[in-house]
N, C-alpha and C positions, 0 to 999 in steps of 0.2 A: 504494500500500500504506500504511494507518493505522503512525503510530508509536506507540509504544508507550516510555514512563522509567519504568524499576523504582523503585518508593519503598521499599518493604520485601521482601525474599524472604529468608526463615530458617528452621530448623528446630531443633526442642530436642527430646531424649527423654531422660525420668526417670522411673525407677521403671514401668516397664511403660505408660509414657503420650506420647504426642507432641501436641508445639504444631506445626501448618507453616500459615507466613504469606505472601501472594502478596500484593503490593497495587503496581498497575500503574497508571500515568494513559496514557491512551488518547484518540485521536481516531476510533477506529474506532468507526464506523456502529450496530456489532454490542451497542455500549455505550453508549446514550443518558446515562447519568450520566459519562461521562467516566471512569469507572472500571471496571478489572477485576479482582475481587481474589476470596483465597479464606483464610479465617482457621478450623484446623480444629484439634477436639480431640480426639482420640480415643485408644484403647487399642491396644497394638503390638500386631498380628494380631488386633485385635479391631473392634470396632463403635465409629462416630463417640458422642462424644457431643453432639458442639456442631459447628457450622459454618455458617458465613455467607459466600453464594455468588452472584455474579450470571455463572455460567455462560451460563443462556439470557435476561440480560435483555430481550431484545428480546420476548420470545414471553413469556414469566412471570413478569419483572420480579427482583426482588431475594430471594432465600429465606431460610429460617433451619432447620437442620434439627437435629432433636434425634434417641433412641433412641424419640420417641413420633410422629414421623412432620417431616412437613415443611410448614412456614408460607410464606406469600407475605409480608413485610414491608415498610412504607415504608424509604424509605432516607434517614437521615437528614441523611447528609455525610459523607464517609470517616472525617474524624477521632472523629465520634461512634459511629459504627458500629464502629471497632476498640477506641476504650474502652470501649464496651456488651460486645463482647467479650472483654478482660482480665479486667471485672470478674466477667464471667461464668462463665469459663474459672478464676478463684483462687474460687470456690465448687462448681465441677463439679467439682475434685478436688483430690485430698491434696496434691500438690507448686504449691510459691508457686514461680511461672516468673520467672526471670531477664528482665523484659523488656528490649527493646533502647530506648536514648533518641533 
């Protein structure tokens, strides 16, 4: 069985909105990039608006999904790929999130 060291797992909700962040380093098979993670922004009871996902990497590779559908993205490094995400996520909406250091 692959192991699996949590690096980040948290969640924030403010103002009608939620951050929840997964980001796992993995030896599983199922993760060619040695990562599994899931960095998501969206509306409480509502629709994503951001989220970057390598659920199916193996078969689809690395995603990026917005309210306008979903991209197949390079993956650039975990650490660039969660800042791509911050910076993305404090422009997608009203509340500046508390990140974690």
């Amino acid at each position: 069985m692959a192991s699996y060291t949590t690096i980040e797992d948290w969640k924030d909700v403010e103002d009608g909105y939620v951050v929840d962040v997964t980001i796992r380093q993995t030896e599983d098979e199922k993760y060619p990039s040695g990562w599994d993670y899931g960095l998501h922004l969206g509306e409480i009871g509502g629709d994503t608006i951001l989220r970057y996902d390598n659920a199916h990497e193996r078969t689809k590779g690395h995603e990026r999904h917005t309210r306008d559908g979903v991209e197949i993205i390079q993956f650039p490094g975990m650490l660039a790929l969660y800042d791509r995400f911050k910076r993305e996520a404090e422009k997608m909406s009203p509340v500046s999130w508390d990140w974690p250091e």
